[in-house]
MMTF fields as JSON, N, C-alpha, C and O atoms, coordinates in Angstrom:
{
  "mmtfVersion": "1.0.0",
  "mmtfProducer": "UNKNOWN",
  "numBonds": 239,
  "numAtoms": 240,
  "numGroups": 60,
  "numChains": 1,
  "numModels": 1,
  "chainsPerModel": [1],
  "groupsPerChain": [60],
  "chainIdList": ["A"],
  "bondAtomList": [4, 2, 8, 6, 12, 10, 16, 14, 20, 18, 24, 22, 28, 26, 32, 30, 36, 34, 40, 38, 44, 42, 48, 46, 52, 50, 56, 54, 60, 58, 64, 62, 68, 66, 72, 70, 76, 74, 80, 78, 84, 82, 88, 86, 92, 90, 96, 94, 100, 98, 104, 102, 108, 106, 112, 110, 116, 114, 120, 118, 124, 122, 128, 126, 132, 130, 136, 134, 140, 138, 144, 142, 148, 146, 152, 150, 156, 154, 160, 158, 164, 162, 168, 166, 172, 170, 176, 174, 180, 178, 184, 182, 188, 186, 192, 190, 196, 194, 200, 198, 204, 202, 208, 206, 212, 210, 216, 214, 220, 218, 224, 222, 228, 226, 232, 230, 236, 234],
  "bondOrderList": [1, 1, 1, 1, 1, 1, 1, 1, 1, 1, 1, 1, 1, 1, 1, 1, 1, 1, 1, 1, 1, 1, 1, 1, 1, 1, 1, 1, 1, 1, 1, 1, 1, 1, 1, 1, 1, 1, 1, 1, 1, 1, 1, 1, 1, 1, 1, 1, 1, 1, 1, 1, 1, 1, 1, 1, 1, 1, 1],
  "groupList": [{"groupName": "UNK", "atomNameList": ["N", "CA", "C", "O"], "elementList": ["N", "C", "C", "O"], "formalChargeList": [0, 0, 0, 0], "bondAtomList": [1, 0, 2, 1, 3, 2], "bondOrderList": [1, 1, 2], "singleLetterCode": "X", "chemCompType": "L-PEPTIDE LINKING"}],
  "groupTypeList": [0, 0, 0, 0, 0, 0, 0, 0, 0, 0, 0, 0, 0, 0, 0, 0, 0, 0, 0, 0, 0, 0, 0, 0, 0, 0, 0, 0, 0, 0, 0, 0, 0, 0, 0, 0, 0, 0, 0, 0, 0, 0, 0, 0, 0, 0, 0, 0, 0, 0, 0, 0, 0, 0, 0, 0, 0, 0, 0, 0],
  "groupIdList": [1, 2, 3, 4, 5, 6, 7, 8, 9, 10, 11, 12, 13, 14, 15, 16, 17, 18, 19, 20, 21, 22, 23, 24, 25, 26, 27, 28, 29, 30, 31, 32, 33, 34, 35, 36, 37, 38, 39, 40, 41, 42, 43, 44, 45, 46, 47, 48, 49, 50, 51, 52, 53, 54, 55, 56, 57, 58, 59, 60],
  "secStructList": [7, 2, 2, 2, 2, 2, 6, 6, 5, 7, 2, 2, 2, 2, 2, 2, 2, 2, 2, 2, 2, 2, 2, 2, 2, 7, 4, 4, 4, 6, 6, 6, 6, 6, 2, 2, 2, 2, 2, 2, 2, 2, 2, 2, 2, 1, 1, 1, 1, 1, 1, 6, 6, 6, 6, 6, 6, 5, 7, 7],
  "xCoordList": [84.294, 84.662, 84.345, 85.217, 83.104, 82.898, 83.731, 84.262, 84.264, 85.015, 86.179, 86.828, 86.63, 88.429, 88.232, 89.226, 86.85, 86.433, 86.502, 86.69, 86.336, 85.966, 87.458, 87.896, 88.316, 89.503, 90.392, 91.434, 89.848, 90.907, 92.522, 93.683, 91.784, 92.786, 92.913, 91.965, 94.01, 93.438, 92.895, 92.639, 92.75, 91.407, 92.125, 91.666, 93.581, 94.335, 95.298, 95.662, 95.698, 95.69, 95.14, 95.624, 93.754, 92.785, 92.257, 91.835, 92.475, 92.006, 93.588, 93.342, 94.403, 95.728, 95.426, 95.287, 95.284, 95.456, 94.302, 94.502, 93.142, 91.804, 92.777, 92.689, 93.459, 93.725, 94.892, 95.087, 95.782, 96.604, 96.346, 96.918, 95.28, 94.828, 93.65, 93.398, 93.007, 92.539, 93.002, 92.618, 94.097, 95.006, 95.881, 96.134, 96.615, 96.732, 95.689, 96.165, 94.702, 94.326, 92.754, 92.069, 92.135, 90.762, 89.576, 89.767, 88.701, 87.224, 87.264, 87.026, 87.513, 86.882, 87.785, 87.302, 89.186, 90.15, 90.095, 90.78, 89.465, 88.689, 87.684, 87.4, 87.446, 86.433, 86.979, 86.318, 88.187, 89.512, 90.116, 90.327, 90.403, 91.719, 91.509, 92.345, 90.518, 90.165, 90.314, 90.748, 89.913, 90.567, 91.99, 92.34, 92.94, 93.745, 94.575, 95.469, 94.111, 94.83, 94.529, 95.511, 93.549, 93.411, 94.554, 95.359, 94.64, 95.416, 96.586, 97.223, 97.829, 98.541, 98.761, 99.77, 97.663, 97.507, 98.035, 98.775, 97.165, 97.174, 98.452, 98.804, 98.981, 100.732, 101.409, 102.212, 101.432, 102.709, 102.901, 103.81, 101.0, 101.143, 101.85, 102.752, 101.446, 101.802, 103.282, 103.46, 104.47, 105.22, 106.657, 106.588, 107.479, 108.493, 108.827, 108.684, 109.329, 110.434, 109.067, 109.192, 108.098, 107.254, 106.456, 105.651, 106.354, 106.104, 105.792, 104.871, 106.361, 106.609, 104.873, 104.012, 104.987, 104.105, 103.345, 102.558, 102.767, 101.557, 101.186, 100.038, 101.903, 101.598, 101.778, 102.095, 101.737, 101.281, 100.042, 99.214, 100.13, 98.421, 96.923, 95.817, 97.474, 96.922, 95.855, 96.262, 94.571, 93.745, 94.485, 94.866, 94.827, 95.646, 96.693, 97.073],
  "yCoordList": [104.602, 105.805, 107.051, 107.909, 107.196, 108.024, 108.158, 109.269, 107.063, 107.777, 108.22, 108.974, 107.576, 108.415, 109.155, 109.774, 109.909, 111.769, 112.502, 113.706, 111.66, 112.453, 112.423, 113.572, 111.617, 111.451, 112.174, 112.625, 112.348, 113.683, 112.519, 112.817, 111.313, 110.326, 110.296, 110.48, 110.078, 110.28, 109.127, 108.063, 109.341, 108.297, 107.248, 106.121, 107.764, 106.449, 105.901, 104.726, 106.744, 105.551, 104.577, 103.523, 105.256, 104.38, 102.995, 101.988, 103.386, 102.432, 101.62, 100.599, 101.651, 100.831, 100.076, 98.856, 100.861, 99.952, 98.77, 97.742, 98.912, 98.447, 96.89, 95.746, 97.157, 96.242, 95.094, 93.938, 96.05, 95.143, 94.232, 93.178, 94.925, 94.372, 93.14, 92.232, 93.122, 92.383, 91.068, 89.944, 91.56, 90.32, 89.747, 88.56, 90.484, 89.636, 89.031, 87.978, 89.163, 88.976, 88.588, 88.178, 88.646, 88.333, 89.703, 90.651, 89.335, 89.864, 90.61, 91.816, 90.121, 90.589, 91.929, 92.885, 91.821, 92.393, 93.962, 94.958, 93.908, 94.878, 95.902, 97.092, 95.312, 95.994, 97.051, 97.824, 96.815, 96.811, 98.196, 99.224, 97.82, 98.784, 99.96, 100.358, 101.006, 102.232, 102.691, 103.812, 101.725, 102.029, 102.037, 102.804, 101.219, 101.059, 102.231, 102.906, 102.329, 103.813, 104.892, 105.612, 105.241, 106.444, 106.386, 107.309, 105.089, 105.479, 105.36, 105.807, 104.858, 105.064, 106.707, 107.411, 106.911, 108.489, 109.52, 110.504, 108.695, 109.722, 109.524, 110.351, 108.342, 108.359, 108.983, 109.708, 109.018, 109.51, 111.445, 112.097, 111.764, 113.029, 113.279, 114.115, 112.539, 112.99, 112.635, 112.685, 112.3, 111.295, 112.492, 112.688, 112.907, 114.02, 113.126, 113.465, 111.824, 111.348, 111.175, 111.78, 110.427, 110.136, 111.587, 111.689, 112.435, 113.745, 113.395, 114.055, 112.52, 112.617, 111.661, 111.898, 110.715, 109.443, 109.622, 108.747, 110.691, 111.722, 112.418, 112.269, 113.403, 114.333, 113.088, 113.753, 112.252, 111.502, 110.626, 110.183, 110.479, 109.959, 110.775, 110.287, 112.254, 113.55, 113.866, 113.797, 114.227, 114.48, 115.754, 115.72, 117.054, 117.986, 118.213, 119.152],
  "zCoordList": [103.061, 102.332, 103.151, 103.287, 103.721, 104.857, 105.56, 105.569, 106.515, 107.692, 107.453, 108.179, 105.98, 105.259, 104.949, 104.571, 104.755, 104.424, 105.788, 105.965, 106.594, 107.83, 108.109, 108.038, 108.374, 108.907, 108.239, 108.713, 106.694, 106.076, 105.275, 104.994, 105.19, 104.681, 102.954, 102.19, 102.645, 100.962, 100.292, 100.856, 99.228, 98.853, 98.141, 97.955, 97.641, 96.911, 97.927, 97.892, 98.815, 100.036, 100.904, 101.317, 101.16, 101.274, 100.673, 101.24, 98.977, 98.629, 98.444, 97.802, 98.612, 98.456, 99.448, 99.372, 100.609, 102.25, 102.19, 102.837, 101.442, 101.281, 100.302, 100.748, 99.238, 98.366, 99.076, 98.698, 100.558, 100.681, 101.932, 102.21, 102.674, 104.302, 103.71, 104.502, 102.45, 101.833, 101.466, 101.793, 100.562, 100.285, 101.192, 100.985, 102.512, 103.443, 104.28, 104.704, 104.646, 105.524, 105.047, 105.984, 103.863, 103.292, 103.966, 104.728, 103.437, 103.495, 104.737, 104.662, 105.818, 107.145, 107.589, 108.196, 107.175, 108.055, 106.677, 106.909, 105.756, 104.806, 105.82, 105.681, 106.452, 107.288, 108.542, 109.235, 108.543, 110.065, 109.559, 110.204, 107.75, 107.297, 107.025, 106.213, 107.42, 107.526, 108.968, 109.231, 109.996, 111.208, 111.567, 112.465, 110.936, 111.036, 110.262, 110.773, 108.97, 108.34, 109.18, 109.36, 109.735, 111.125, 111.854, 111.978, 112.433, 113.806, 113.393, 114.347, 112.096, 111.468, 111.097, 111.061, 110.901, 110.167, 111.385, 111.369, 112.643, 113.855, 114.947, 115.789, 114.725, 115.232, 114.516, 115.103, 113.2, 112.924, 112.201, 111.687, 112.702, 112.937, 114.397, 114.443, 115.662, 116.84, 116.953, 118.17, 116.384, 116.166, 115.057, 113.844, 115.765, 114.395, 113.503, 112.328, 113.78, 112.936, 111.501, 110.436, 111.751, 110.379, 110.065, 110.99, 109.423, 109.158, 107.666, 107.184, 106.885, 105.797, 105.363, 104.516, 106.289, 106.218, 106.424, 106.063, 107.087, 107.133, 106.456, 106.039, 106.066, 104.688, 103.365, 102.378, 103.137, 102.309, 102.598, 101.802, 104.031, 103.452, 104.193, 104.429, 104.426, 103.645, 103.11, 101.951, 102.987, 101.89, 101.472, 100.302, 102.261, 101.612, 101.538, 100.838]
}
């Protein structure tokens, strides 16, 4: 929950990505899917075409 405050990720995306990297993948890869929403977060700010996919997972 910390580092999706720090990263500025929103918190019901967070916890979506938490519910689905879970159910594919079990327990461990739970541990992965906050890193993984970052660097998702941080391509498709650097990235024109996804603009949209960013400002949705946004804290503002």
């Amino acid at each position: 929950m910390l580092m999706g405050i720090v990263a500025g990720i929103n918190g019901v995306a967070l916890f979506v990505s938490l519910l689905f990297w879970g159910w594919l993948w079990g327990l461990i890869d739970t541990l992965v899917a906050v890193p993984i929403m970052m660097i998702v977060k941080t391509a498709c700010e650097c990235i024109d075409e996804p603009q949209g996919v960013s400002e949705l997972l946004s804290e503002k």
